[in-house]
C-alpha positions in Angstrom: 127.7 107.4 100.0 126.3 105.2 97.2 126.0 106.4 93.5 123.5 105.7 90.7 123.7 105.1 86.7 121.1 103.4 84.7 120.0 102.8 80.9 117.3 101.9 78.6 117.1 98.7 76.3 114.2 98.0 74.1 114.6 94.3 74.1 111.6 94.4 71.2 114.5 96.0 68.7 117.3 95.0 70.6 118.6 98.3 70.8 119.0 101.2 73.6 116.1 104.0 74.1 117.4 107.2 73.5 115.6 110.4 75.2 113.8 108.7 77.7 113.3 110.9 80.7 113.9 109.3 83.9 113.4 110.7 87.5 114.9 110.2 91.5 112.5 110.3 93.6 112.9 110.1 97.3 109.0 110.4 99.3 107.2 111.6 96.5 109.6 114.5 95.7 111.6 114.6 92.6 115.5 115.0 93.4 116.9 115.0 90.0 116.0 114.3 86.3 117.9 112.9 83.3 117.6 111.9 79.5 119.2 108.7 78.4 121.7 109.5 76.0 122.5 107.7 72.3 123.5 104.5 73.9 120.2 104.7 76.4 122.2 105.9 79.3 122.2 108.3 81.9 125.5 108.1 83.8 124.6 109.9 87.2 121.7 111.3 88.5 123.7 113.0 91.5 127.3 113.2 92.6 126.1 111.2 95.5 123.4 108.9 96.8 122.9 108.7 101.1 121.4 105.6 102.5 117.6 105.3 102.2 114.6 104.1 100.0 114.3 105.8 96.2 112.7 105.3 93.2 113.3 105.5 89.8 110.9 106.4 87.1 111.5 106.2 83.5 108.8 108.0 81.1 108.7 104.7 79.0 105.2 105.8 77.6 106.2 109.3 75.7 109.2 107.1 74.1 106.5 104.3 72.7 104.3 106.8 71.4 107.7 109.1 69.4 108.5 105.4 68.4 104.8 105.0 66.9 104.3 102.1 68.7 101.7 101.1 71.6 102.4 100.4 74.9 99.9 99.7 78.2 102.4 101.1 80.6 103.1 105.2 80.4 105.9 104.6 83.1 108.2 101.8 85.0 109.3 102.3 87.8 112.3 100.9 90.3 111.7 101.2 94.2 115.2 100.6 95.6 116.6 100.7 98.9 120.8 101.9 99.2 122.7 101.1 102.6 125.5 102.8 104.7 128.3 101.4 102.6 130.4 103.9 101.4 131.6 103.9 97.8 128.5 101.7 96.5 127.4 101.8 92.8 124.4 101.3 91.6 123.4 100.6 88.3 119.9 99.6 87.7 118.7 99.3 84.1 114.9 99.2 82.3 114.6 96.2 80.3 111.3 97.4 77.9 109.3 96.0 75.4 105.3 97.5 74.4 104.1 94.6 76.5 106.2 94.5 79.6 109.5 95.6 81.9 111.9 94.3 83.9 114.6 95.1 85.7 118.0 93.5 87.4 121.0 95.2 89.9 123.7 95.5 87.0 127.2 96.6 87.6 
C-alpha cells in the first residue's frame, strides 16, 4: 500500500503555510484530516493508502484571510489516483499564491 505526505508553500512570501487544514477524501467522504505544521507540512495523513482515486483539499482560503490578505480561491484541491505498487510514496505539495495554485508529484 501506497503512503501520502504533503506541504504548503506560499510562493508570494516564499515561505511555508503553517495551520492550513487539509483533508483525504475518497467519494465524497472525508478519511482523515491534518494541519500543516511550522515548516507547512503534514507528514502522513494515514499509516497506509490502498490503490484508488483520492483527493486532497487544503483550506487555503481561512489561511489568506488569518494572513489579512485576499484570495479568489477558499480551497485547492488535488484529485489523485495511487496504483497496486506496494511501498509507494506520495508526496504531493500546494504551491499558493492570493492569485493562483499549483501542484507537482514531489518526492
Amino acid at each position: 500500500m501506497s503512503t501520502l505526505s504533503t506541504h504548503i508553500l506560499d510562493i508570494s512570501t516564499g515561505k511555508p503555510a503553517e495551520g492550513v487544514t487539509v483533508h483525504l477524501q475518497q467519494d465524497g467522504n472525508t478519511l482523515a484530516s491534518g494541519v500543516t505544521n511550522v515548516q507547512g507540512r503534514i507528514a502522513a495523513f494515514v499509516p497506509s493508502l490502498p490503490a484508488g482515486r483520492y483527493r486532497l483539499v487544503a483550506e487555503i482560503g481561512a489561511w489568506f484571510s488569518e494572513t489579512g490578505r485576499d484570495t479568489l480561491y477558499p480551497c485547492a484541491q488535488i484529485d489523485f489516483v495511487t496504483g497496486e505498487a506496494a511501498d509507494e510514496h506520495f508526496h504531493l505539495p500546494f504551491v499558493i499564491a492570493p492569485g493562483g495554485w499549483s501542484t507537482y508529484r514531489g518526492s
